[in-house]
ZAMARGU-4260 file (C-alpha; in steps of 0.2 Angstrom, whole numbers, plus 5000, padded with zeros to 4 digits):
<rodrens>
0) 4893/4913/5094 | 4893/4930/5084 | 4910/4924/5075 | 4901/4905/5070 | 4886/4916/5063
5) 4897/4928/5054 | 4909/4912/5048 | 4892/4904/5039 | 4884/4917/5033 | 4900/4923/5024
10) 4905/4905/5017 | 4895/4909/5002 | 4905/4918/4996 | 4921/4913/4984 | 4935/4922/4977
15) 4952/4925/4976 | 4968/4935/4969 | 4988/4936/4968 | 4999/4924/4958 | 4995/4914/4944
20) 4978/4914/4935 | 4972/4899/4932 | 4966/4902/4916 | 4982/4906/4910 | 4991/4887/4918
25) 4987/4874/4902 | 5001/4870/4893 | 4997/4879/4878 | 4995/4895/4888 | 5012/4891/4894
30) 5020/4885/4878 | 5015/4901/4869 | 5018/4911/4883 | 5000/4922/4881 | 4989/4927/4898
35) 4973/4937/4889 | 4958/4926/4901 | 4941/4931/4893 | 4930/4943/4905 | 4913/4937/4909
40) 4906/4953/4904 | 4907/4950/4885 | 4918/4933/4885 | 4931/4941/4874 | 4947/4942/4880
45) 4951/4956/4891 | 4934/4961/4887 | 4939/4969/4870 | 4921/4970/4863 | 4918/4981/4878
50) 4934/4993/4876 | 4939/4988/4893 | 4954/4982/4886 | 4967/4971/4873 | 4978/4957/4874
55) 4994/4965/4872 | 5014/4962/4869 | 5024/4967/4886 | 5036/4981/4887 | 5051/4977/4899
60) 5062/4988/4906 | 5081/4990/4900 | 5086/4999/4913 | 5104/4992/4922 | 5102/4981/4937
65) 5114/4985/4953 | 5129/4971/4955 | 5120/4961/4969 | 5114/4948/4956 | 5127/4942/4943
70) 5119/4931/4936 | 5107/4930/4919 | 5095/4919/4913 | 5095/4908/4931 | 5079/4912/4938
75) 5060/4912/4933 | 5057/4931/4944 | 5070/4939/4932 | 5063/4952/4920 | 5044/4946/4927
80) 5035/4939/4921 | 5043/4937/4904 | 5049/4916/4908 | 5032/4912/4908 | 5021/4925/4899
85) 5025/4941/4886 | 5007/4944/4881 | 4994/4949/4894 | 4980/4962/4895 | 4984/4979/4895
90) 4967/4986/4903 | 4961/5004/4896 | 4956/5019/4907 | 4951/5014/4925 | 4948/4995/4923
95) 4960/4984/4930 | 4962/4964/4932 | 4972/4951/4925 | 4955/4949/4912 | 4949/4968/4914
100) 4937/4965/4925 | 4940/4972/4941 | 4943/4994/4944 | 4960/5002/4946 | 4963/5007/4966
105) 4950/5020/4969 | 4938/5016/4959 | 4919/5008/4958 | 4904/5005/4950 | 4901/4992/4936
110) 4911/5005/4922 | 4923/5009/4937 | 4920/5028/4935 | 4915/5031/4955 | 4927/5037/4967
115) 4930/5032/4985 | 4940/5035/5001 | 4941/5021/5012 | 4947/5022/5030 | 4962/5010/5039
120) 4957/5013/5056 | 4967/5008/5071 | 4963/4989/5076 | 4959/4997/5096 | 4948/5007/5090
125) 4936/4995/5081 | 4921/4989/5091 | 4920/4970/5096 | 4906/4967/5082 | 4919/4974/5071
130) 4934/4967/5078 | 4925/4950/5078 | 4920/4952/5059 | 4940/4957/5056 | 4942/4938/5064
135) 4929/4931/5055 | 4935/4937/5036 | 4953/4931/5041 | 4945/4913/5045 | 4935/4913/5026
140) 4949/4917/5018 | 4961/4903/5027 | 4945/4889/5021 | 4942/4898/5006 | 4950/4889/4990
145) 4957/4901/4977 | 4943/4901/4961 | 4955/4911/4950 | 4972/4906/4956 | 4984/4893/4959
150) 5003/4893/4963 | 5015/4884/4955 | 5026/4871/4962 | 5040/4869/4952 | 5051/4882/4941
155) 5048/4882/4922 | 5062/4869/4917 | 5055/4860/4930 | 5040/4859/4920 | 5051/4858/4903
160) 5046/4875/4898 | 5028/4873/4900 | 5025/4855/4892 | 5022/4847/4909 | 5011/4862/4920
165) 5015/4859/4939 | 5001/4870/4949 | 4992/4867/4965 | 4977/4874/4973 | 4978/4883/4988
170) 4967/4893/4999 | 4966/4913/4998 | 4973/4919/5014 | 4991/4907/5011 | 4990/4912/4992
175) 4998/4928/4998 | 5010/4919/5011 | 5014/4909/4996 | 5018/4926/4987 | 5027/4932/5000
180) 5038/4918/5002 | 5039/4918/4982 | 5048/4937/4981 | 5059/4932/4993 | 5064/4916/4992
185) 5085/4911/4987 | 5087/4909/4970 | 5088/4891/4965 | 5106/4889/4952 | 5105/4871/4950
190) 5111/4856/4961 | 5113/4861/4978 | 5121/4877/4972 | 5108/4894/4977 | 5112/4914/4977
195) 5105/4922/4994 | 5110/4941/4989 | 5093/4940/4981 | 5074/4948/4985 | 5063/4957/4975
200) 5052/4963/4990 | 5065/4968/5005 | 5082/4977/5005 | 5079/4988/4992 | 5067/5004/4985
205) 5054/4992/4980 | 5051/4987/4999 | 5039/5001/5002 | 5026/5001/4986 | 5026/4982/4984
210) 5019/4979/5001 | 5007/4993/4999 | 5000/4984/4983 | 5002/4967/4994 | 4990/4975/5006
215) 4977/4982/4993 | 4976/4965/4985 | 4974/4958/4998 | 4961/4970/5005 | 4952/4970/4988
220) 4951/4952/4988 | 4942/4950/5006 | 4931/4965/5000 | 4926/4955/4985 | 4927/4937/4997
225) 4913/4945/5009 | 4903/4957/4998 | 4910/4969/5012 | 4914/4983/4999 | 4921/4996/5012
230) 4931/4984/5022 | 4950/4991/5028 | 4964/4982/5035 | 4965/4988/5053 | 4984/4994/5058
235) 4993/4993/5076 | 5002/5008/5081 | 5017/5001/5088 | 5026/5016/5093 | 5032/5019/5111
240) 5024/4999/5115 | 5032/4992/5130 | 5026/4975/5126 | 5015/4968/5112 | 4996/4976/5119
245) 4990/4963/5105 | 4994/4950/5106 | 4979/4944/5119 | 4965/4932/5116 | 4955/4946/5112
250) 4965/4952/5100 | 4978/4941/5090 | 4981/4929/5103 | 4990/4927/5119 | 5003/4915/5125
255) 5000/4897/5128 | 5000/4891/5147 | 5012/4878/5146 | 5021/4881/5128 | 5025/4902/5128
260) 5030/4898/5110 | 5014/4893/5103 | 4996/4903/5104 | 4982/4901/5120 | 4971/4889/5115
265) 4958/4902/5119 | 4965/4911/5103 | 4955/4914/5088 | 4972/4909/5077 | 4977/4893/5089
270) 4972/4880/5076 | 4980/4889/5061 | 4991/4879/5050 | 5008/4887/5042 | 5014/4886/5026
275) 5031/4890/5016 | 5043/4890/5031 | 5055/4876/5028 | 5065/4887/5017 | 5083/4876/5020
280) 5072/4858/5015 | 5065/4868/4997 | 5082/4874/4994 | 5090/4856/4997 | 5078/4850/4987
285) 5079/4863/4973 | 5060/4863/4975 | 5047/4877/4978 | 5035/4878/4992 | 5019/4868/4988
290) 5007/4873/5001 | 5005/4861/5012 | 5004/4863/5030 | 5019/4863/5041 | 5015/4863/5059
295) 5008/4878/5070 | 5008/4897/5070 | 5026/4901/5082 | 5026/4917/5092 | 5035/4922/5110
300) 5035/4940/5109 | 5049/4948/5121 | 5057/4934/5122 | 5071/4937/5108 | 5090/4943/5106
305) 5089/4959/5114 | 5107/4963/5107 | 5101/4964/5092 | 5084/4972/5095 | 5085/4982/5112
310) 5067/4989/5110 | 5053/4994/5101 | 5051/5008/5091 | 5047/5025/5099 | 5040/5041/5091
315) 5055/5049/5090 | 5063/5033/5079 | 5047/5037/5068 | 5050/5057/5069 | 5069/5056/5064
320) 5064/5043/5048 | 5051/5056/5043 | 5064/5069/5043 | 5076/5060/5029 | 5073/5068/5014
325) 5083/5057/5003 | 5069/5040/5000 | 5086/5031/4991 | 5104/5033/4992 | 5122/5027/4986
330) 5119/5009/4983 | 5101/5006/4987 | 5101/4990/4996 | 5103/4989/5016 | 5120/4997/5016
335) 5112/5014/5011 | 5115/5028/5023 | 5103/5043/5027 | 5089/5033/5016 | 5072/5037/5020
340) 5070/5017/5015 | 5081/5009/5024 | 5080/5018/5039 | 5063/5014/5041 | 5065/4997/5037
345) 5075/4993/5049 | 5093/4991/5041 | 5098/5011/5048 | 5100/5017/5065 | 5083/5028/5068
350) 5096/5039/5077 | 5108/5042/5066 | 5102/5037/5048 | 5117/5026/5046 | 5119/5008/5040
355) 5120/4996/5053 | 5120/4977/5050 | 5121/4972/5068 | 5105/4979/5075 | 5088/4976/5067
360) 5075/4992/5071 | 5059/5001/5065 | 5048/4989/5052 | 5063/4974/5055 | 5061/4974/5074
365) 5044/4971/5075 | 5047/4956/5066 | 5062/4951/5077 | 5053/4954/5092 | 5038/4943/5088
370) 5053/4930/5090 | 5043/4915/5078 | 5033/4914/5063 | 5035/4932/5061 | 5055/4932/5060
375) 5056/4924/5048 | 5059/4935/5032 | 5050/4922/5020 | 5036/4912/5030 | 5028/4928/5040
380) 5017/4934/5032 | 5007/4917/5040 | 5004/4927/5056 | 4992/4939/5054 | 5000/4950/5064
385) 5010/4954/5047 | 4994/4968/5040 | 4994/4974/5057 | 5009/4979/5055 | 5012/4985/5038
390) 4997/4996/5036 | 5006/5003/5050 | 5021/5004/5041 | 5013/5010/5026 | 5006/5025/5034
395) 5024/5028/5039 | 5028/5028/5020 | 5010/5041/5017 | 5017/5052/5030 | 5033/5053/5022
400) 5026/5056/5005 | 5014/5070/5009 | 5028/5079/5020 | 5042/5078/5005 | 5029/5078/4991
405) 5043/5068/4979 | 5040/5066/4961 | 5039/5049/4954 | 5055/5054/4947 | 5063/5052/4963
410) 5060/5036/4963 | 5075/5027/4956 | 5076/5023/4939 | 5089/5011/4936 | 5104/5004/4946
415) 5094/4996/4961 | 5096/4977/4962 | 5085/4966/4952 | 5067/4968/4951 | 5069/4985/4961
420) 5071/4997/4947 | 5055/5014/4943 | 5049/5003/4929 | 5051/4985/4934 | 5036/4975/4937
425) 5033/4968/4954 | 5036/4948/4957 | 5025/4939/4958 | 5009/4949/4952 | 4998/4945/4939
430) 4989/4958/4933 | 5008/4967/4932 | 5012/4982/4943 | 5027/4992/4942 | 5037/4997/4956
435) 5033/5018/4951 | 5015/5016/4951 | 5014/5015/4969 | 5026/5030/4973 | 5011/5041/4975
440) 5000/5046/4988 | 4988/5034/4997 | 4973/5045/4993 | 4974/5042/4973 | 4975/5025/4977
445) 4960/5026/4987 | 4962/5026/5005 | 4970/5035/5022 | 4975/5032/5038 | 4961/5039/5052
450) 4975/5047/5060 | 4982/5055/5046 | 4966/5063/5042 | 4964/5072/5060 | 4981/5079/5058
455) 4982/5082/5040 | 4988/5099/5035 | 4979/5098/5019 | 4962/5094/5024 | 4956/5114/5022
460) 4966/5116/5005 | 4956/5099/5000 | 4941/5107/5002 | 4943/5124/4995 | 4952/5115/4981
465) 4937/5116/4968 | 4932/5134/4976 | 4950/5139/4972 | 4952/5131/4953 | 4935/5141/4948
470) 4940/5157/4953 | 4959/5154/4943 | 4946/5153/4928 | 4936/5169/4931 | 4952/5179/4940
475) 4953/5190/4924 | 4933/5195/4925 | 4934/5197/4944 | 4950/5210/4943 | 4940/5219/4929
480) 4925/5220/4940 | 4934/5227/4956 | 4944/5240/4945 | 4929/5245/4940 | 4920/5244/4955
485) 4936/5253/4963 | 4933/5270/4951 | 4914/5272/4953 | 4915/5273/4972 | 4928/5284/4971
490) 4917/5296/4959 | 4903/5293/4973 | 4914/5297/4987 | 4921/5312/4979 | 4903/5320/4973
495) 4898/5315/4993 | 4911/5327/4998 | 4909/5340/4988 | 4891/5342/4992 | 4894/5341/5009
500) 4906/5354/5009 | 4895/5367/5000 | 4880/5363/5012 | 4891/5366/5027 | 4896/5382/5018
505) 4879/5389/5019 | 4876/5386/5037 | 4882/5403/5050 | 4896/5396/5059 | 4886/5396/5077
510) 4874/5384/5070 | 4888/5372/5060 | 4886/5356/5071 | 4900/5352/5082 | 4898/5333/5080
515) 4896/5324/5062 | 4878/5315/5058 | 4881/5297/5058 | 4877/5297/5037 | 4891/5311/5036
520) 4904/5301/5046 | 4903/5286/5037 | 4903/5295/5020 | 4919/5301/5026 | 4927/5285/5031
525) 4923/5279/5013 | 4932/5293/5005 | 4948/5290/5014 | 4944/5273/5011
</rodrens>
């Protein structure tokens, strides 16, 4: 009852983000190749007239590209998103948006000046009027269509460069399956011919920071959704599981009775429809996803190859990653050894660090386990089950960062396969993100973990930070004042004792005390002092 009440009262509300805005979808946006939407603020575009920002030429990246691609010129993802747009606005200071007009990570208020720290709890500790509203944004955005966004359903010279737009609506929660699947999916060479060695998301250093920006849109667009401006993304700690302790009709949903590969129908997610999972017909086809619904969510956790996936991931797999210092090595794809990124997701042993292509651990057997929807690399994002476990992963990834504290430098700069390099910009994202702006800490980003904050070493050098940066700017005052300070005791302490010493001189000895007043001990104490 509280979930129907929660569903109407939030159907208000409408919004969306992710792919491609659909101001920037006419044929003349296309043809000229320009995405500068006006903001509603001022109605210019990228709210210029109120210096939030300008419609600007994009800089791309010359970097070199590792061999795993050999091709040019063959795919709309390459050198994103510069097949289909090379103006867009740049946004100035703190504003962000693909018009200017939302805040950069972190930020608030209508001239996005104010900071906050939201919280990603974990899902078991929410209560059941919070868990149910969790269920209850989910459901919104699976009904909700997209106002700003649409997803296109055919490459560019399927659309003969832009003359003939092919876009479709689709709804907020499968616009970011659609993306998903979009930065992963084979790229298409023509006929029946496709290249598979190919993934702008997965295999590579851009694995970490582009789902940590997948999750923050996707966070900011429910918050935005709802009106719920402090709403987090729950995580499940998987670590040391013995089975999936979710997957119950309280929480994600259990089995079904009669078909253990599809959900209870007592499940809050038994009725959800699946999109972008027939990834063999669309590439027969030559043809993109298009959104429509194909068939039920899949999941029978446990019941998977076990020769590939023995277990689930224990602390001591999570300890071991944590402990790699290196975050890339040698050729930065899932054949890297002692990576900090491949171990964790899931393409290294978490016992040795080394490659292994015939086991599937950490972030990749979660995903193998769930045996269904989940496993599949392009269409899983459709389970929600997917933020669960990335936020999860992702505080993996904080742990790592605040434990190493790595310049952005260390992220690599050229050599990684397509799309993966410091200053490419993520696929399919528009506003444009580059991979480096997300290889920093969650807190300047805007958010923690809740058990990171009980056992962050920093927390007390946090909050004498400010105490400590004042007294660096007054250190030189403070050391004159103590030198100072230092010399006149010492003149006291020395006319104390002097006195002292005559007065005891002019006593008889028989009548010299044979213990010391209190006053004359302590002026003693300060003079050795």
């Amino acid at each position: 009852m509280l979930l129907a009440v929660l569903y109407c009262l939030l159907w208000s509300f409408q919004t969306s983000a992710g792919h491609f805005p659909r101001a920037c979808v006419s044929s003349k946006n296309l043809m000229e190749k320009e995405c500068c939407p006006p903001w509603s603020g001022d109605r210019s575009p990228c709210g210029q007239l109120s210096g939030r920002g300008s419609c600007q030429n994009i800089l791309l990246s010359n970097a070199p590209l590792g061999p795993q691609f050999p091709f040019t010129g063959v795919d709309d993802r390459e050198s994103w998103p510069s097949v289909f747009y090379n103006r867009t606005c740049q946004c100035s200071g703190n504003f962000m948006g693909f018009n200017c007009g939302n805040c950069k990570f972190g930020f608030w208020g209508p001239n996005c000046t104010e900071r906050r720290l939201l919280v990603r709890r974990n899902i078991f500790d929410l209560s059941a009027p919070e868990k149910d509203k969790f269920f209850a944004y989910l459901t919104l955005a699976k009904h909700t269509i997209s106002s700003d966004y649409v997803i296109p359903i055919g490459t560019y010279g399927q659309m003969k460069n832009g003359s003939t737009p092919m876009f479709n609506d689709i709804n907020i929660y499968d616009l970011f399956v659609w993306m998903h699947y979009y930065v992963s999916m084979d790229a298409l060479l023509g006929g029946y011919e496709i290249w598979r060695d190919i993934d702008f998301a997965h295999e590579a250093p851009a694995f970490l920071p582009w789902h940590r920006l997948f999750l923050l849109r996707w966070e900011q667009e429910i918050q935005k959704l709802t009106g719920d401006e402090n709403f987090t993304i729950p995580y499940w700690d998987w670590r040391d599981a013995e089975k999936c302790d979710i997957c119950t009709d309280e929480y994600m949903g259990g089995q079904h009775p009669t078909n253990p590969n599809l959900l209870s129908p007592a499940s809050f997610f038994s009725s959800w429809q699946i999109v972008c999972s027939r990834l063999e017909e669309y590439n027969s086809h030559q043809s993109l996803c298009n959104g429509t619904p194909e068939g039920p969510l899949r999941r029978n956790p446990g019941n998977h190859d076990k020769s590939r996936t023995p277990r689930l991931p224990s602390s001591a797999d999570v300890e071991f990653c944590l402990s790699l210092t290196q975050y890339e090595s040698g050729s930065m794809d899932k054949a890297a050894n002692f990576s900090f990124r491949n171990t964790l997701e899931g393409f290294a042993s978490p016992l040795t660090g080394i490659a292994d292509a015939s086991q599937s651990s950490m972030h990749n057997a979660l995903h193998i386990y769930m045996n269904g929807t989940m496993s599949q690399v392009q269409g899983s994002a459709n389970d929600p089950i997917f933020l669960l476990h990335h936020a999860f992963v992702d505080s993996i990834f904080e742990q790592w960062l605040r434990r190493h504290r790595p310049l952005q430098e260390v992220y690599p700069e050229a050599n990684a396969p397509i799309g993966h390099n410091r200053e490419s910009y993520m696929v399919p994202f528009i506003p444009l993100y580059r991979n480096g702006d997300f290889f920093i800490s969650s807190k300047d980003l805007g958010y923690d973990y809740s058990y990171l904050q009980d056992s962050d070493p920093d927390s007390f050098q946090d909050y004498i930070k400010s105490y400590l940066e004042q007294a660096s700017r007054i250190w030189s005052w403070l050391l004159g004042a103590a030198m100072v300070g230092a010399v006149l005791t010492a003149l006291l302490a020395g006319l104390v004792s002097l006195l002292c010493r005559h007065k005891r001189k002019q006593l008889p000895e028989e009548k010299q005390p044979l213990l010391m007043e209190k006053e004359d001990y302590h002026s003693l104490y300060q003079s050795h002092l």
